[in-house]
N, CA, C and O of each residue as an XYZ file, in Angstrom:
776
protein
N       2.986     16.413     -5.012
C       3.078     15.468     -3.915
C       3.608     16.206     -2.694
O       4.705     16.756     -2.788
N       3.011     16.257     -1.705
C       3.327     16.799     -0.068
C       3.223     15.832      0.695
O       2.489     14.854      0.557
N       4.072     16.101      1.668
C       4.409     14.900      3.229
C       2.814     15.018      3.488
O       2.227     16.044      3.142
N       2.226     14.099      4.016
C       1.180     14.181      4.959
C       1.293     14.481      6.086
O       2.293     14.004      6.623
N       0.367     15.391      6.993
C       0.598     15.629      8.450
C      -0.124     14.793      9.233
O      -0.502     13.766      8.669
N      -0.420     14.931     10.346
C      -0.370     14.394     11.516
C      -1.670     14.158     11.604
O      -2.325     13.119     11.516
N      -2.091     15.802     11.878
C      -3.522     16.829     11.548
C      -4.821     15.675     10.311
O      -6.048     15.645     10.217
N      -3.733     14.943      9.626
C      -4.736     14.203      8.182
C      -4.692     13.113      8.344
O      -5.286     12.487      7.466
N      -4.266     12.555      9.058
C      -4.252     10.961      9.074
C      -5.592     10.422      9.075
O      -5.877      9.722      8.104
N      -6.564     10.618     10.047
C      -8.234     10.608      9.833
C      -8.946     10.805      8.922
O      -9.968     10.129      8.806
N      -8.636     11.745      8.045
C      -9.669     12.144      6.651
C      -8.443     10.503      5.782
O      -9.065      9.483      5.485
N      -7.128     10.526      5.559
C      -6.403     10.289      4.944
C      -6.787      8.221      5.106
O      -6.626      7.424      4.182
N      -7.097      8.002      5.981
C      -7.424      6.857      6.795
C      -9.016      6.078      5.804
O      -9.174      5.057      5.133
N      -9.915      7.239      6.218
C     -10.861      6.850      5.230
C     -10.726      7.228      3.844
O     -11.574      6.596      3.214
N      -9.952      8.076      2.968
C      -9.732      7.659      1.983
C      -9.567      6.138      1.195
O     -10.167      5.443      0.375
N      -7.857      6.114      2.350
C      -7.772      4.413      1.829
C      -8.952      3.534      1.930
O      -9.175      2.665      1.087
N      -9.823      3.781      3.100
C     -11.083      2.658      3.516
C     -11.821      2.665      2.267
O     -11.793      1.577      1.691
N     -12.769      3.999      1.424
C     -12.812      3.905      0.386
C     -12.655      3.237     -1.110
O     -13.344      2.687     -1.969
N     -11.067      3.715     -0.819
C     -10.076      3.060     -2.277
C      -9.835      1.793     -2.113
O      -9.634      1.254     -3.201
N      -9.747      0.856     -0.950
C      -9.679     -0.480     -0.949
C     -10.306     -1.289     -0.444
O      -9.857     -2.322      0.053
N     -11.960     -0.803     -0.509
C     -13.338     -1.232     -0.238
C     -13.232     -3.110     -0.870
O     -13.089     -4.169     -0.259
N     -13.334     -2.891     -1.830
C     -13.535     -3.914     -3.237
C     -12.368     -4.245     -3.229
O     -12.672     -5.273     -3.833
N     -10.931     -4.377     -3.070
C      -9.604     -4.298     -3.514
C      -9.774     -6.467     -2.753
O     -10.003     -6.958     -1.648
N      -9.483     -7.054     -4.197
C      -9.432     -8.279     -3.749
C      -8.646     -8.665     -2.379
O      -9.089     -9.528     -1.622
N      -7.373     -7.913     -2.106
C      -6.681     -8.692     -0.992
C      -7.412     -8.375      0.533
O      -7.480     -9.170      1.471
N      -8.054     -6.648      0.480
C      -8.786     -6.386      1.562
C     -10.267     -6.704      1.666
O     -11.026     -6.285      2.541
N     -10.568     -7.490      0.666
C     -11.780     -8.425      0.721
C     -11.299     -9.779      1.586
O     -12.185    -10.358      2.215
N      -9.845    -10.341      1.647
C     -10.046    -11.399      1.666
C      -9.441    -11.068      2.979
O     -10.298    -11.492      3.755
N      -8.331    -10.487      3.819
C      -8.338     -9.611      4.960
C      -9.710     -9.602      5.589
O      -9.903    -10.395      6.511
N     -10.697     -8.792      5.202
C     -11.689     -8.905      5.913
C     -13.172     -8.988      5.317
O     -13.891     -8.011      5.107
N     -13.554    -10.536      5.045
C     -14.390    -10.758      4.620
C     -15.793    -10.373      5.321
O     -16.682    -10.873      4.632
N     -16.228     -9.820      6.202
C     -17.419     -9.655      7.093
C     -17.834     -7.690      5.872
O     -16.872     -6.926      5.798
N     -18.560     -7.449      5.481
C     -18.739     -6.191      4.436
C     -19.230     -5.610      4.952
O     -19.502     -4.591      4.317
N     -19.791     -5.621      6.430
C     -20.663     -4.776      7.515
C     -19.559     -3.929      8.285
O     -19.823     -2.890      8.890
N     -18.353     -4.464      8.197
C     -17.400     -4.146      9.114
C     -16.111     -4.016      8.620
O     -15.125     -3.840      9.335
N     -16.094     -4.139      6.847
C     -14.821     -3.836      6.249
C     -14.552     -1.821      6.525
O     -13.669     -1.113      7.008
N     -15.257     -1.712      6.188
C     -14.718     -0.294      6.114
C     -14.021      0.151      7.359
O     -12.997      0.773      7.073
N     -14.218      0.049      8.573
C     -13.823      0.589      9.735
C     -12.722     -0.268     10.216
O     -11.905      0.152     11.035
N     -12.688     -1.330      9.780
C     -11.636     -1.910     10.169
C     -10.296     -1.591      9.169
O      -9.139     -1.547      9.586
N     -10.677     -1.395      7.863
C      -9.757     -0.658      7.058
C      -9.324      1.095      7.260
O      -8.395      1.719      6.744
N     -10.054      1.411      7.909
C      -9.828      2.571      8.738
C      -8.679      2.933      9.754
O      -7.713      3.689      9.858
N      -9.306      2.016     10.395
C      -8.532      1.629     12.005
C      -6.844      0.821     11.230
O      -5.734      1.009     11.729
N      -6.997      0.321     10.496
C      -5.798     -0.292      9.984
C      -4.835      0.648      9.442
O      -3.629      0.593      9.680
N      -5.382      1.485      8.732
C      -4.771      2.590      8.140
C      -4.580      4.050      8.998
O      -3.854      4.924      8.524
N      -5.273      4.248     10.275
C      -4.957      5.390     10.764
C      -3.650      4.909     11.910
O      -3.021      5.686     12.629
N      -3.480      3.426     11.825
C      -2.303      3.041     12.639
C      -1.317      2.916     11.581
O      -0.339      3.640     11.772
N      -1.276      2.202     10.500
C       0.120      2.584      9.257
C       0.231      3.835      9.062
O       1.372      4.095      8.682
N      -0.471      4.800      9.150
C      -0.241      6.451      8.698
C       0.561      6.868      9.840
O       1.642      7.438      9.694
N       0.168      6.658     10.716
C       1.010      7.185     12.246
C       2.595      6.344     12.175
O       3.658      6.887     12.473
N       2.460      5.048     11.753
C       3.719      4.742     11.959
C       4.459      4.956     10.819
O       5.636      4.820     11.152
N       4.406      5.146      9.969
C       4.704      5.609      8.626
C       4.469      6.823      8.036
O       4.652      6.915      6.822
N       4.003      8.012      8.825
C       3.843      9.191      8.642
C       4.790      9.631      7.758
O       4.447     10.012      6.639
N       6.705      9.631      8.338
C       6.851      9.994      7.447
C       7.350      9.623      6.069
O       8.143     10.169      5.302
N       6.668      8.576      6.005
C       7.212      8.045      4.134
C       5.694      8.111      3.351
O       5.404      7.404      2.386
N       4.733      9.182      4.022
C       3.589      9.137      3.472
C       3.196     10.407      2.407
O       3.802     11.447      2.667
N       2.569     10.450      1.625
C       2.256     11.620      1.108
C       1.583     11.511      0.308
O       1.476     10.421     -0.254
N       0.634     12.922     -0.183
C      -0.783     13.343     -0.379
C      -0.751     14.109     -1.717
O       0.126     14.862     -2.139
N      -1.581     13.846     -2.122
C      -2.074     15.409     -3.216
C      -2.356     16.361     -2.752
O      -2.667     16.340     -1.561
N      -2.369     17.493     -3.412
C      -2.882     19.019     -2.732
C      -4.171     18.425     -1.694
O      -4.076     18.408     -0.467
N      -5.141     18.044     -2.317
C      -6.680     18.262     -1.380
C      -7.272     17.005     -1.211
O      -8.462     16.710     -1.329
N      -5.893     15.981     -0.793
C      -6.163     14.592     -0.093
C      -6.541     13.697     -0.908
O      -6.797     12.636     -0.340
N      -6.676     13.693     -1.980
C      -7.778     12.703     -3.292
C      -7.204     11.677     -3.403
O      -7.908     10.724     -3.739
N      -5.370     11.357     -3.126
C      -4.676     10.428     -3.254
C      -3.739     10.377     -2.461
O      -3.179     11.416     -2.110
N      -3.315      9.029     -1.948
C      -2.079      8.766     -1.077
C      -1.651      7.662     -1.261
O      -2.210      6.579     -1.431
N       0.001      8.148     -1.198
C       0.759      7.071     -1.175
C       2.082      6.837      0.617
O       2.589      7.626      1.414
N       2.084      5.486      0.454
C       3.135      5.641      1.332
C       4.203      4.997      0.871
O       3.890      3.823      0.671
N       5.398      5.222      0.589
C       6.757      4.925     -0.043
C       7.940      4.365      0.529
O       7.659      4.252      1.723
N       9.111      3.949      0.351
C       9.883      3.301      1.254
C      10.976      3.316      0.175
O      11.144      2.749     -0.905
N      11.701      4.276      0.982
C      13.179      4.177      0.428
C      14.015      3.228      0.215
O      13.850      2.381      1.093
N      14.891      2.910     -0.555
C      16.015      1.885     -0.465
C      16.927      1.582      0.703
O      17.806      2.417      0.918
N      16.864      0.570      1.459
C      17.300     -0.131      2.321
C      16.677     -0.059      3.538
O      17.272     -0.383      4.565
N      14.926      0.542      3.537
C      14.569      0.712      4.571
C      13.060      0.278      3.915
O      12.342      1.163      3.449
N      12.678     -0.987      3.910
C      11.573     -1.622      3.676
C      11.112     -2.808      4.753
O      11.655     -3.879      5.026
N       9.965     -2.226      5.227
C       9.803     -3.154      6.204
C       8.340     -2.837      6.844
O       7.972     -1.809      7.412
N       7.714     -3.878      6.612
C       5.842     -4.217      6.386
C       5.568     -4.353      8.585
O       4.492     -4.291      9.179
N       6.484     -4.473      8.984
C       6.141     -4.524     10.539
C       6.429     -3.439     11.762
O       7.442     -2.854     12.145
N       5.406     -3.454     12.074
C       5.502     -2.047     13.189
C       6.870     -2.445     14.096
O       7.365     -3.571     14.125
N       7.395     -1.197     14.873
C       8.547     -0.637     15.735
C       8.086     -1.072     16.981
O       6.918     -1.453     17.066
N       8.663     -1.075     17.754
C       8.060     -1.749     19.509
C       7.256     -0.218     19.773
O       6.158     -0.177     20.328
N       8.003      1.066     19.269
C       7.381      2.129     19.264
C       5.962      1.927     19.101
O       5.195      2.760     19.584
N       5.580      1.061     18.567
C       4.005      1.254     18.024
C       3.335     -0.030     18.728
O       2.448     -0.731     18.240
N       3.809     -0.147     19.688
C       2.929     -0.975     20.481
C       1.463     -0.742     21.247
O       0.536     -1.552     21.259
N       1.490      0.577     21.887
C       0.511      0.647     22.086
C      -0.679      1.010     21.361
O      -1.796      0.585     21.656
N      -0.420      1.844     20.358
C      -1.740      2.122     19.010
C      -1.386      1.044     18.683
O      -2.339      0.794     19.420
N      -0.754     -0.455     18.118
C      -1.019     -1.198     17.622
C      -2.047     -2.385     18.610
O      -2.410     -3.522     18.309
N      -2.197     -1.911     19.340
C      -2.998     -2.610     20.625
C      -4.319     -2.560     20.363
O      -5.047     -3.525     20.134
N      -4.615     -1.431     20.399
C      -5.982     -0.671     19.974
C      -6.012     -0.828     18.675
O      -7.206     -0.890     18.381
N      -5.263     -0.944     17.570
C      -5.989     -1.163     16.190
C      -6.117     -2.571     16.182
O      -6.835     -2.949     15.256
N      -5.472     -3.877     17.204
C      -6.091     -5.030     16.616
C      -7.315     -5.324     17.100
O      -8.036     -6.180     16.589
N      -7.768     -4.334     18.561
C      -9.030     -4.615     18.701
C     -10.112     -4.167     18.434
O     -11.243     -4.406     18.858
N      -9.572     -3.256     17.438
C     -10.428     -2.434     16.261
C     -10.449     -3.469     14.993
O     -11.560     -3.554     14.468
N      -9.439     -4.253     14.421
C      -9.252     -5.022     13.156
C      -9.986     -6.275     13.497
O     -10.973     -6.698     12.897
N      -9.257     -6.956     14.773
C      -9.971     -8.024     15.093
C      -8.162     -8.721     14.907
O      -7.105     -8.204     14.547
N      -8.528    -10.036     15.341
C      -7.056    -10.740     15.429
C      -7.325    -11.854     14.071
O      -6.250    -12.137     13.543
N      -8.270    -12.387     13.549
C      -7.898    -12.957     12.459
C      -7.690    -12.266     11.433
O      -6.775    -12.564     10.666
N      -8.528    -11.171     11.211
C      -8.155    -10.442      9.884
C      -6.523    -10.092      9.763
O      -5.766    -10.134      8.792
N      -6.327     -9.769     11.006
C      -4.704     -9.590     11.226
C      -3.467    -10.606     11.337
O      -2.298    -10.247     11.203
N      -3.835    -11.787     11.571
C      -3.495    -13.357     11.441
C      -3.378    -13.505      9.667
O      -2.462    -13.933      8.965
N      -4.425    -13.075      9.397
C      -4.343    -13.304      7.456
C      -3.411    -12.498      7.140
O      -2.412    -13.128      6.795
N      -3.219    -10.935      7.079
C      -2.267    -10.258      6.780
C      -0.939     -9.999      7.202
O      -0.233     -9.119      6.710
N      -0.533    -10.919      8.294
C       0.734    -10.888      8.806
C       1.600    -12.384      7.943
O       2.758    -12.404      7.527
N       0.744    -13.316      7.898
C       0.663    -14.602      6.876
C       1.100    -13.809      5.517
O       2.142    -14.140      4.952
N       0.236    -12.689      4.971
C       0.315    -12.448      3.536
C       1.416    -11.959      3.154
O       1.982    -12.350      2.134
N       2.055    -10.660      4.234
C       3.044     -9.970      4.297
C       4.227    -11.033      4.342
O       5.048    -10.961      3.428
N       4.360    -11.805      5.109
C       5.546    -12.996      5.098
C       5.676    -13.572      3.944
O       6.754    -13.757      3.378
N       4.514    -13.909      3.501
C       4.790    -14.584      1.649
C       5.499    -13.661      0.515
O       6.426    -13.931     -0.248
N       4.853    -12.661      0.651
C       4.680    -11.402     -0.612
C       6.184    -10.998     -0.297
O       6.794    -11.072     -1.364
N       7.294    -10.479      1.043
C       8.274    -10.667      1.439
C       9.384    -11.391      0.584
O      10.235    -11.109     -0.259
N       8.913    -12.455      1.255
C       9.191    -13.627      0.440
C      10.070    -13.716     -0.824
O      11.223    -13.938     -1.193
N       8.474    -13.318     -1.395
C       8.617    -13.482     -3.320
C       9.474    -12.053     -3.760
O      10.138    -11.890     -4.784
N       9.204    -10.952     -2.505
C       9.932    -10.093     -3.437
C      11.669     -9.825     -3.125
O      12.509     -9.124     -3.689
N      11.719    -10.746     -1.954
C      13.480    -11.058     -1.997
C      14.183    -11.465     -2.703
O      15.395    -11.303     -2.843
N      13.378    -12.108     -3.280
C      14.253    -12.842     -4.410
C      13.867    -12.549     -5.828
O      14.121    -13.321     -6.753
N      13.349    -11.599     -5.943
C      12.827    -10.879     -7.470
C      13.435     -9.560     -7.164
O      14.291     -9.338     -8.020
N      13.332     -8.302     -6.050
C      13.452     -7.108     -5.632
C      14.687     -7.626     -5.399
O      14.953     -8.787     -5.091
N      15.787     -6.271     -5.637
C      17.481     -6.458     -5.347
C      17.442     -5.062     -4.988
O      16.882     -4.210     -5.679
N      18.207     -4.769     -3.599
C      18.614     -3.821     -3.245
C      19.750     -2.611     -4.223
O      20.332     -3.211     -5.126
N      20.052     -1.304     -4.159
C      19.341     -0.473     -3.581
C      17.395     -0.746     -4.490
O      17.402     -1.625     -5.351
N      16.095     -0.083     -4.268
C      15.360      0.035     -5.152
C      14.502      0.408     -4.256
O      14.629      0.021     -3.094
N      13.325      1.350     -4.697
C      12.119      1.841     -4.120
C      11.097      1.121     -4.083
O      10.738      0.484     -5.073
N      10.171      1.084     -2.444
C       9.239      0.153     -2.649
C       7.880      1.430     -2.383
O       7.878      2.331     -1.544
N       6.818      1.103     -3.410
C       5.894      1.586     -3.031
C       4.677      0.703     -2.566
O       3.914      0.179     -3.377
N       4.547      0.573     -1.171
C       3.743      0.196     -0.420
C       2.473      0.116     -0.636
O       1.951     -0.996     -0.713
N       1.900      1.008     -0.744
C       0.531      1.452     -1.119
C       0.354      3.234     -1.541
O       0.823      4.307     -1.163
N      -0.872      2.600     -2.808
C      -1.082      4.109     -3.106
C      -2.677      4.112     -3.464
O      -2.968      3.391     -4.418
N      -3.607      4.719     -2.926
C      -5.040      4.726     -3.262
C      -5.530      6.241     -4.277
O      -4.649      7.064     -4.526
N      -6.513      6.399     -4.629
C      -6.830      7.985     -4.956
C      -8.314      7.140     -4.979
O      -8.710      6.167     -5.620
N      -8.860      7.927     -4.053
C     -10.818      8.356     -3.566
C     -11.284      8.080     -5.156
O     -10.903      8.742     -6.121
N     -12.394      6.699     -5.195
C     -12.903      6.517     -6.048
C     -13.177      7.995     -6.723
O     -12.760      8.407     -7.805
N     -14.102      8.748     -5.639
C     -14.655      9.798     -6.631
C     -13.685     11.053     -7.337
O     -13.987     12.156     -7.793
N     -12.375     10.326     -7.194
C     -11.379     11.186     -8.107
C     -10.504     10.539     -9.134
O      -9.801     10.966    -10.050
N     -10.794      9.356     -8.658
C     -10.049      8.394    -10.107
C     -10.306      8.449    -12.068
O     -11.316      8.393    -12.770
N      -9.029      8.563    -12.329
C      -9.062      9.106    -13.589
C      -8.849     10.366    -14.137
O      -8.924     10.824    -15.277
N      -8.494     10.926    -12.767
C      -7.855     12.654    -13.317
C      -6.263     12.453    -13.212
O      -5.684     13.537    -13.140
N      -5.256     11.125    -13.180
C      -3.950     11.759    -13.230
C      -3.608     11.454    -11.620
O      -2.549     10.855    -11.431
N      -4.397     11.807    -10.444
C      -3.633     11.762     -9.400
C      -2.653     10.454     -9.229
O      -1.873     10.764     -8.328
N      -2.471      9.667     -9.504
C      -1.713      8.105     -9.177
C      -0.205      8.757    -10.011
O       0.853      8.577     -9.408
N      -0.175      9.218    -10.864
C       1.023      9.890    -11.349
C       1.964     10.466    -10.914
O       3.188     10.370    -11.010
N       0.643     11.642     -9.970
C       1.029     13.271     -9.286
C       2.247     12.091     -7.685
O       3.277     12.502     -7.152
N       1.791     11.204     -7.509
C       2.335     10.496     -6.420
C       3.083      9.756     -6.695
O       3.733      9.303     -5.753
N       3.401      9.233     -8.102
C       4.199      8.782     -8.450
C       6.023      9.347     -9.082
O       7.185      9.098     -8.758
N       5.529      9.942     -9.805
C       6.514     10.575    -10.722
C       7.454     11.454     -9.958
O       8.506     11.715    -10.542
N       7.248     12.050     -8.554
C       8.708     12.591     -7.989
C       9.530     11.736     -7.416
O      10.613     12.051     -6.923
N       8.827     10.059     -7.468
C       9.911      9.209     -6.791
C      10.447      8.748     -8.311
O      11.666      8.703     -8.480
N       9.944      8.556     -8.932
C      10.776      7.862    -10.462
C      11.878      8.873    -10.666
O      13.012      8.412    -10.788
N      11.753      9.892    -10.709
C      12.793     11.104    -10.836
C      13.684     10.701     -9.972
O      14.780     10.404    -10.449
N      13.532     10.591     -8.739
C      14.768     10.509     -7.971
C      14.930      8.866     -8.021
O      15.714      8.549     -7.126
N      14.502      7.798     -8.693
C      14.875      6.208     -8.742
C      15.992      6.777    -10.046
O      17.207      6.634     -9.911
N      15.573      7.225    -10.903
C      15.890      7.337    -12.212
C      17.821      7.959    -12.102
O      18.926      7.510    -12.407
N      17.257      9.196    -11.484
C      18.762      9.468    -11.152
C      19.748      8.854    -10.653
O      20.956      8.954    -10.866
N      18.943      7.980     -9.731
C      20.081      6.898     -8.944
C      20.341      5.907     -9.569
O      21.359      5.288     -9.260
N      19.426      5.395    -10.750
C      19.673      4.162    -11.297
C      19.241      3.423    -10.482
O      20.237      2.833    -10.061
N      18.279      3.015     -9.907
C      17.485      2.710     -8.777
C      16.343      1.838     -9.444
O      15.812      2.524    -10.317
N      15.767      0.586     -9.360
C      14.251      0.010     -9.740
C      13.147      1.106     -8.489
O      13.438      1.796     -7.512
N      11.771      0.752     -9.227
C      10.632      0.661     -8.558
C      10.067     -0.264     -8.341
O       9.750     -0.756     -9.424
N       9.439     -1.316     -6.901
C       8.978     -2.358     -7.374
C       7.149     -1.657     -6.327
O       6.882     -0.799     -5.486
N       6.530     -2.538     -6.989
C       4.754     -2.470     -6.148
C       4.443     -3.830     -6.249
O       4.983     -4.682     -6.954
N       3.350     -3.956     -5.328
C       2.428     -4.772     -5.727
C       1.108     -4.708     -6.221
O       0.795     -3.526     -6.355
N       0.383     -5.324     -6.484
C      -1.300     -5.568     -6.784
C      -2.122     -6.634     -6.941
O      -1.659     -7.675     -7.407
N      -3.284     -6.552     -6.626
C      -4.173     -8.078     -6.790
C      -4.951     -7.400     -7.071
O      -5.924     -7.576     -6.338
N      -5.126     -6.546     -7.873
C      -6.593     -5.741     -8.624
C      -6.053     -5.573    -10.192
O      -5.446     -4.643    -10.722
N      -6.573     -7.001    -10.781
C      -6.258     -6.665    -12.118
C      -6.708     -5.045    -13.424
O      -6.232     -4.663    -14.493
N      -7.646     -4.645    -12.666
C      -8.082     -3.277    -13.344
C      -6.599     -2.132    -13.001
O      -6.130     -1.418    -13.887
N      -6.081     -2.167    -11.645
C      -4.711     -1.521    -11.776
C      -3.660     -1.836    -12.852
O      -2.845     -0.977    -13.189
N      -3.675     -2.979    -13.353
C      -2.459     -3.588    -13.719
C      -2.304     -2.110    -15.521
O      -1.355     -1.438    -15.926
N      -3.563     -2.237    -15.954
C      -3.430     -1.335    -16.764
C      -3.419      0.187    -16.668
O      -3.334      0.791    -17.737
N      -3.496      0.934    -15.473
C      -3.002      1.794    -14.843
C      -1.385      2.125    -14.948
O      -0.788      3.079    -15.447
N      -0.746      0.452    -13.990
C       0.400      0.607    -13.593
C       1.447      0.717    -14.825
O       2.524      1.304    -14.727
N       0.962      0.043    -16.053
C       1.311     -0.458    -17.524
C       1.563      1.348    -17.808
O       2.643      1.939    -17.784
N       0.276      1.893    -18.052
C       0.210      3.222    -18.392
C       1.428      3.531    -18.060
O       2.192      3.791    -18.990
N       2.012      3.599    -16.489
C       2.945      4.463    -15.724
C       4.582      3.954    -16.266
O       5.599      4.647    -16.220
N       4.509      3.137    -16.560
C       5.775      2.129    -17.555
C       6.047      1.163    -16.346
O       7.180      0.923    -15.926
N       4.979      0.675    -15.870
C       5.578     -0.620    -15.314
C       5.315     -1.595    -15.840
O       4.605     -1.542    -16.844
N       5.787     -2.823    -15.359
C       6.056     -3.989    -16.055
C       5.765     -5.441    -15.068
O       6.638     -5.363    -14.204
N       5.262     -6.223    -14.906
C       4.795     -7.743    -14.151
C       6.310     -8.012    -14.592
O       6.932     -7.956    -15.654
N       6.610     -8.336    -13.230
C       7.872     -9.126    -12.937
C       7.692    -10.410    -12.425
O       8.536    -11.307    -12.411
N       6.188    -10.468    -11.871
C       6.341    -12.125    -10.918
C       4.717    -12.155    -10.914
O       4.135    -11.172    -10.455
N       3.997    -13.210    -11.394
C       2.400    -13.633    -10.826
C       2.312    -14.703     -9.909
O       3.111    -15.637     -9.972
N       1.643    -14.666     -9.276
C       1.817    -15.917     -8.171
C       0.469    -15.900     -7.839
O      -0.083    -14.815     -8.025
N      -0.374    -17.013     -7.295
C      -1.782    -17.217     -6.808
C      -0.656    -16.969     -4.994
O       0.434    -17.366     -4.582
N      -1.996    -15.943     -4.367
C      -1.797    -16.397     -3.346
C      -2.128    -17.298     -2.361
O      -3.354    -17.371     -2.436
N      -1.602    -18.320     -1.126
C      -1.706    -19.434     -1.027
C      -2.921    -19.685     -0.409
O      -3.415    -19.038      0.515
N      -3.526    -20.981     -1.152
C      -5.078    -20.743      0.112
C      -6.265    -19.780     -0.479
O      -7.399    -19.865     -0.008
N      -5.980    -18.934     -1.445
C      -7.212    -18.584     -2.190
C      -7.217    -18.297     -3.815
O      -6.246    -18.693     -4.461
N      -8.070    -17.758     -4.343
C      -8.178    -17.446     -5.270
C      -7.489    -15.698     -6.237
O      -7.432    -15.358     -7.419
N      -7.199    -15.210     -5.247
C      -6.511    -13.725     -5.446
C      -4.770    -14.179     -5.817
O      -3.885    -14.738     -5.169
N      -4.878    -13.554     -7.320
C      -3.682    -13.100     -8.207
C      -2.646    -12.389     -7.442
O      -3.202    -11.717     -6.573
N      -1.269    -12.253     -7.408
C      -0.442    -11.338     -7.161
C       0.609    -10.889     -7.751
O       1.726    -11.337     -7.489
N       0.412     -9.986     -8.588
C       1.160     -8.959     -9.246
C       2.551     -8.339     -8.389
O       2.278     -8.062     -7.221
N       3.568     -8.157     -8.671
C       4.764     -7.676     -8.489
C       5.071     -6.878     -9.706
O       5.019     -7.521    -10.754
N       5.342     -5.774     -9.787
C       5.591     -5.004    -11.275
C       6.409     -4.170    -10.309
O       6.341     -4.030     -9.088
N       7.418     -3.523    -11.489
C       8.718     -2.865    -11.942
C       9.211     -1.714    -12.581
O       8.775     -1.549    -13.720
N       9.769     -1.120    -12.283
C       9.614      0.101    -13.122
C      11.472      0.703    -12.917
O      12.049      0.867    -11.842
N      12.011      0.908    -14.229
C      13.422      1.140    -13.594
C      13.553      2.323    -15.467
O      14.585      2.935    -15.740
């Protein structure tokens, strides 16, 4: 696992677009399929910039995660990021972004009162369909469990892609909370790992 640079945010951007093509919640984010990908692009080359540094890569980009230390979790851009966040909503569009500012407030929510401070949140982690199943989700995982572990620290994630859930199982996590989210048909997973 390496920091991501600056230099990768673009290749690193369409990765995620890729890895969360199909991903039920960014289906329901942006239902138009002519225009998911670029808008998942544009979404992600503005979280990589503002989150640069809690981001990080495999050797040759195949997987990324972005991570969030204990006592510093927080799903909303800095006034810093006002102006690229300007330009990515008129790249996203304002409802797709209306849905996910809604989703983020719920999911919040549920994990205040399930998630207890100190504990690691992992935000998001993709690996490029055409590398899934070699191990990378691990390679991005396992230097933060090391350092949760030492501290005596939880891991918490989320998911609404039940095919992860046996992934995340693999990794020793555990469903702490299911919830329908409100208004549709997409599952939401909260799992644990301590």
């Amino acid at each position: 696992m390496e920091k991501l640079t600056a230099s990768e945010i673009q290749l690193a951007a369409g990765v995620f677009a890729r890895a969360f093509f199909d991903d039920p919640l960014f289906r329901h984010f942006f239902p138009e399929i002519s225009e998911r990908r670029a808008q998942i692009e544009a979404l992600y080359r503005f979280r990589l910039r503002s989150q640069l540094s809690n981001s990080f890569k495999t050797n040759a980009l195949e997987g990324l995660a972005i991570w969030q230390a204990p006592h510093r979790h927080n799903s909303f851009p800095s006034i810093l990021d006002l102006v690229p966040g300007l330009r990515m909503v008129k790249q996203v569009g304002r409802a797709p972004l209306t849905r996910m500012v809604s989703y983020l407030r719920w999911a919040e929510s549920l994990r205040a009162v399930t998630a207890h401070e100190p504990y690691w949140y992992l935000d998001s982690l993709v690996v490029d369909p055409a590398f899934q199943g070699r191990g990378l989700a691990r390679q991005l995982i396992d230097p933060v469990v090391r350092l949760a572990r030492d501290a005596g620290q939880w891991i918490y994630l989320e998911t609404h892609n039940r095919r992860n859930l046996d992934i995340y199982a693999h990794l020793g996590f555990t469903v702490v909370a299911r919830q329908r989210l409100p208004g549709t048909y997409i599952d939401h997973f909260l799992l644990r790992k301590g």
